[in-house]
C-alpha positions as CSV (number, residue, x, y, z in Angstrom):
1,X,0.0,0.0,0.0
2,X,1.8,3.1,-1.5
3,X,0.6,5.4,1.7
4,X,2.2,2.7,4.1
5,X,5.2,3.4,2.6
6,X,4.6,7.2,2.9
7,X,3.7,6.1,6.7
8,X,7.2,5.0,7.4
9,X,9.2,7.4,5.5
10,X,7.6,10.3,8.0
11,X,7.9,8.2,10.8
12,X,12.2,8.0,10.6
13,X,12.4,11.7,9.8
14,X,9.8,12.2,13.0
15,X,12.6,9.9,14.8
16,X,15.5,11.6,13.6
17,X,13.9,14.9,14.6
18,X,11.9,14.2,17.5
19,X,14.9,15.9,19.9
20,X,14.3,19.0,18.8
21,X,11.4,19.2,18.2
22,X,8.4,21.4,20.3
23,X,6.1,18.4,22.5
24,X,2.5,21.0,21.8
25,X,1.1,19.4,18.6
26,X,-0.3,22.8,17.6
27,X,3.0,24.4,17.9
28,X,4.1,21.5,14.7
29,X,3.8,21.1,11.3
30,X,1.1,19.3,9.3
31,X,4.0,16.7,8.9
32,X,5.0,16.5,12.3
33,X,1.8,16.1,14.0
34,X,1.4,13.1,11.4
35,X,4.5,11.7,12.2
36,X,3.3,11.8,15.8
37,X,0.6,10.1,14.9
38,X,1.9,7.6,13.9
39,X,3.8,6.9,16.8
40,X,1.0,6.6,18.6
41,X,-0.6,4.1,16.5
42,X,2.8,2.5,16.4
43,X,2.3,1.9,20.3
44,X,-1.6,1.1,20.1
45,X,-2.5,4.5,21.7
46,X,-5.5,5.2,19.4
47,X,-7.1,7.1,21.0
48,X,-4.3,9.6,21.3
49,X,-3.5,8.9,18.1
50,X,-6.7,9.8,16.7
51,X,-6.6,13.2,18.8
52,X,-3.6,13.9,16.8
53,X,-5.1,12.9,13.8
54,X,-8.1,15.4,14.3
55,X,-5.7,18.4,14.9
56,X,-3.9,17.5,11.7
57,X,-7.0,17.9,10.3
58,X,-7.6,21.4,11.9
59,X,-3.7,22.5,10.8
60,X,-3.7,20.6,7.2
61,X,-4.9,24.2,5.6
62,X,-3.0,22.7,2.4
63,X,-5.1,19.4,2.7
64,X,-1.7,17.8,2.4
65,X,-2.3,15.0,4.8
66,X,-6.3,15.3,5.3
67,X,-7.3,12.3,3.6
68,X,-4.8,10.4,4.7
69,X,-5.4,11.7,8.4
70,X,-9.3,10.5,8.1
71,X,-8.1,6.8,7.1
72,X,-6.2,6.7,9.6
73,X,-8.6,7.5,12.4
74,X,-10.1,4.5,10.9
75,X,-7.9,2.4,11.1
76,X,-7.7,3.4,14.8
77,X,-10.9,2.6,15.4
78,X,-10.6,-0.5,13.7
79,X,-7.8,-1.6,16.1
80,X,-9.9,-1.2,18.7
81,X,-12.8,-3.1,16.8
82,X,-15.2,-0.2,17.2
83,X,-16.3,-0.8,14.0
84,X,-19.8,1.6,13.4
85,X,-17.0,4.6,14.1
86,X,-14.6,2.8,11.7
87,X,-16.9,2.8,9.4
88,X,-18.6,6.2,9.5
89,X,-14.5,7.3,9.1
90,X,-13.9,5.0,6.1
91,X,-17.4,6.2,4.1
92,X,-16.6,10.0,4.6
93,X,-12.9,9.4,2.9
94,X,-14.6,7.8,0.3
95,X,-17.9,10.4,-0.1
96,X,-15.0,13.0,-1.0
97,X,-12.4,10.5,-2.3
98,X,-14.2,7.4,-4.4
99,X,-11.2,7.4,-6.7
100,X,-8.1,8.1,-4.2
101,X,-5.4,6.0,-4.9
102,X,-6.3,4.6,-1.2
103,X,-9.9,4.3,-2.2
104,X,-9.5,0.3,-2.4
105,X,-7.8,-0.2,0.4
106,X,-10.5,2.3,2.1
107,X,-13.6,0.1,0.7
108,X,-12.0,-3.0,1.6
109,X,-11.9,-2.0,5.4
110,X,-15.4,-0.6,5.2
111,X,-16.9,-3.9,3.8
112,X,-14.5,-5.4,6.9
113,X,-16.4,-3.3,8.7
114,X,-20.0,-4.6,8.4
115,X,-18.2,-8.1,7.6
116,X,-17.0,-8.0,11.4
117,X,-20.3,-7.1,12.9
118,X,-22.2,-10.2,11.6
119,X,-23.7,-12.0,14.7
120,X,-26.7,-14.8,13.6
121,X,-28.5,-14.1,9.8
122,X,-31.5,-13.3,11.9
123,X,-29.7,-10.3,13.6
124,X,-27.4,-9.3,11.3
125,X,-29.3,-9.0,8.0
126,X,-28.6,-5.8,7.5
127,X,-24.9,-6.0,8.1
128,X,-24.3,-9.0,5.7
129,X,-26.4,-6.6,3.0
130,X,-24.0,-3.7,3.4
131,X,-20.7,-6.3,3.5
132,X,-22.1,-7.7,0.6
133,X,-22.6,-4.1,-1.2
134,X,-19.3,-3.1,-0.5
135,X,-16.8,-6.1,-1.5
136,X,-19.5,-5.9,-4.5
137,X,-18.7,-1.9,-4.7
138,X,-15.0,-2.8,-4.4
139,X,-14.8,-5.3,-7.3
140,X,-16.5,-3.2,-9.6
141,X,-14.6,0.2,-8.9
142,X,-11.2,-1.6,-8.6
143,X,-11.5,-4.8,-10.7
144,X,-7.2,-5.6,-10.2
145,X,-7.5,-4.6,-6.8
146,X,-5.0,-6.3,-4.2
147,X,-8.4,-7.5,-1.9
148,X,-9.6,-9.6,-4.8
149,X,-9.2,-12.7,-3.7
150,X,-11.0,-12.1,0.1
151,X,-13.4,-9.9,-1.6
152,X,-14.6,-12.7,-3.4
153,X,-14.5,-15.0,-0.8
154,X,-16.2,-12.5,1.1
155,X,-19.5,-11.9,-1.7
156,X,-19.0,-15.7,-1.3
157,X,-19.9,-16.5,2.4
158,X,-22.4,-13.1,2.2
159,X,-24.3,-14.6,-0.4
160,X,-24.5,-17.9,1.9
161,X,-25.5,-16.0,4.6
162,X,-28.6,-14.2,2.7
163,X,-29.6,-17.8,1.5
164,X,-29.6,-18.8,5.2
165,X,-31.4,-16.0,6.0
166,X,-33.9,-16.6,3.3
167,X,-34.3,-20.3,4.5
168,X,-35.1,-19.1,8.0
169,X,-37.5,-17.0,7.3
170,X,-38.8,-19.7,4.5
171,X,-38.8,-22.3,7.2
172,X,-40.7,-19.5,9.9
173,X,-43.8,-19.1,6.9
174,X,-43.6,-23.1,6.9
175,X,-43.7,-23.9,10.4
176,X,-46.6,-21.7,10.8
177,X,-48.6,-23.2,8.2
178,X,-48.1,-20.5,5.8
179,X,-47.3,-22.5,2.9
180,X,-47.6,-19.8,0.1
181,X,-45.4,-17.6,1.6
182,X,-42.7,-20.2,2.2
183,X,-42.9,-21.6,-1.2
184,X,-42.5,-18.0,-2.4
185,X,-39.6,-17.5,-0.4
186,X,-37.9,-20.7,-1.3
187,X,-38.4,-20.3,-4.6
188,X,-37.0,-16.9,-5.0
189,X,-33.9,-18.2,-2.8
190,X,-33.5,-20.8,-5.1
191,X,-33.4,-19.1,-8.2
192,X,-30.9,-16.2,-6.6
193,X,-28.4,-18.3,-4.6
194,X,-28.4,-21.6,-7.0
195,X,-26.1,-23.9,-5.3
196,X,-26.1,-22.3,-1.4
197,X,-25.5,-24.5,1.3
198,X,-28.6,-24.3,2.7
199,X,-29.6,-25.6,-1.0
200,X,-30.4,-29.3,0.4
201,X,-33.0,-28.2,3.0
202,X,-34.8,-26.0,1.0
203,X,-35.7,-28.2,-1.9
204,X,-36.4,-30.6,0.9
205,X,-39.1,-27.9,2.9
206,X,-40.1,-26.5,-0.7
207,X,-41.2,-30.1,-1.4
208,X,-43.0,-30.3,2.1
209,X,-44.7,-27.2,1.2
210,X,-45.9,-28.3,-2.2
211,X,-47.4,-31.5,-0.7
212,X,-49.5,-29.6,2.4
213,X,-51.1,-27.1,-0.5
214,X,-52.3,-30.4,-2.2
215,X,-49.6,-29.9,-5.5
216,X,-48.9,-33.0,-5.4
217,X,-47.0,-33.2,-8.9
218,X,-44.8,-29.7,-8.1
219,X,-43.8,-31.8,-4.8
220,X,-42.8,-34.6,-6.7
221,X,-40.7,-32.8,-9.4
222,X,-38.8,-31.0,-6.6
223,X,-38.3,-34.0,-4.3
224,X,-37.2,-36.2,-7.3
225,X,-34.9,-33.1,-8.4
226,X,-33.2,-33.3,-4.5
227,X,-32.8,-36.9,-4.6
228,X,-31.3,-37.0,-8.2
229,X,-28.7,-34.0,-7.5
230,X,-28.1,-35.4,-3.5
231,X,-28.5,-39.0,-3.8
232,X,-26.5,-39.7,-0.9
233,X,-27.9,-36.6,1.5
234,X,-30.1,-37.0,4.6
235,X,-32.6,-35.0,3.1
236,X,-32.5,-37.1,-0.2
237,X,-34.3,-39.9,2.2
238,X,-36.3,-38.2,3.8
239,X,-37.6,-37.3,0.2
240,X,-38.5,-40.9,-0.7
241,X,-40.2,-40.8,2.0
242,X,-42.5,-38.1,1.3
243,X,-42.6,-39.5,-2.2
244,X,-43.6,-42.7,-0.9
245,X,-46.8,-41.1,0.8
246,X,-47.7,-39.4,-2.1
């Protein structure tokens, strides 16, 4: 990451300098107080470091090290994994800067962001949404950038966690008797997430659902479907057994 580099370079000329130079941040230079920083981060004081950070951002009247100065803060907040103020931080560099040459690297955290607040589907829907929209965001902004591989991975294990999400609620419409609703819901899951790993017991409940609405031939093209593509699969024999009683 080119401002890492950056990072370091003003960190040894803070070091060779340090001696003499004056301890009030608003008595230093933009480049100082960045250095300084730094330091701080350096020694996982983040919350002085982000103190310095937001005087930079007060002395920077050049804008020299502003942007640079709100990924940082962060970052700092990321350490700490206070990740709503990390993101907040991250998606106000990137509401000015969507281009930087940082933006990537910016993205990527933000998407880490929601990515890292993921409790159960059923509580963190809306988290997996915005994780999803973001590694998304990233890959289409920045198609060679250096994240690809865990942004994938990440649209990856979001997309499994929206089909799980789907199949719960699926599976809440089908334990209430709702069987309309919960072949709606499968259905749709099925035809967006082909392949999820909740894929097994879905076609399984899908065909459940068929049969208690009296469709008796939609249950058995599902259930045949599941047993032919997961011959070996618990669910495949349970469906013969539906079959059976059909």
């Amino acid at each position: 990451m080119r401002f890492m580099k950056f990072i370091a370079a003003i960190i040894v000329l803070f070091s060779v300098s340090c001696a003499s130079m004056p301890k009030d941040p608003m008595a230093m230079s933009p480049e100082e107080i960045y250095a300084m920083a730094e330091q701080e981060m350096t020694k996982k004081n983040y919350a002085e470091a982000r103190e310095l950070f937001r005087t930079l951002k007060t002395r920077d009247v050049e804008k020299k090290y502003y942007a640079m100065a709100q990924i940082r803060t962060g970052d700092a907040f990321f350490a700490e994994e206070s990740y709503p103020e990390a993101a907040a931080e991250y998606d106000a560099f990137l509401s000015i800067h969507t281009y930087h040459d940082e933006a990537p690297y910016s993205r990527y955290r933000l998407a880490l962001c929601y990515k890292n607040q993921i409790d159960s589907v059923d509580r963190s829907y809306e988290n997996i949404l915005n994780a999803r929209r973001e590694f998304a965001r990233l890959m289409k902004d920045f198609p060679r950038n250096p994240y690809r591989e865990a942004a994938f991975a990440g649209i990856a294990q979001c997309d499994n966690q929206i089909a799980s999400y789907e199949e719960y609620v699926g599976s809440f419409y089908l334990n209430k008797g709702s069987f309309k609703a919960a072949i709606s819901r499968y259905e749709a899951l099925l035809a967006e997430f082909p392949g999820a790993g909740v894929e097994t017991d879905v076609l399984l409940k899908l065909g459940r659902a068929y049969k208690e609405i009296g469709d008796s031939n939609k249950a058995r093209d599902v259930l045949s479907g599941l047993i032919a593509r997961y011959p070996s699969s618990r669910q495949a024999e349970q469906a013969r057994d539906i079959l059976g009683a059909l």
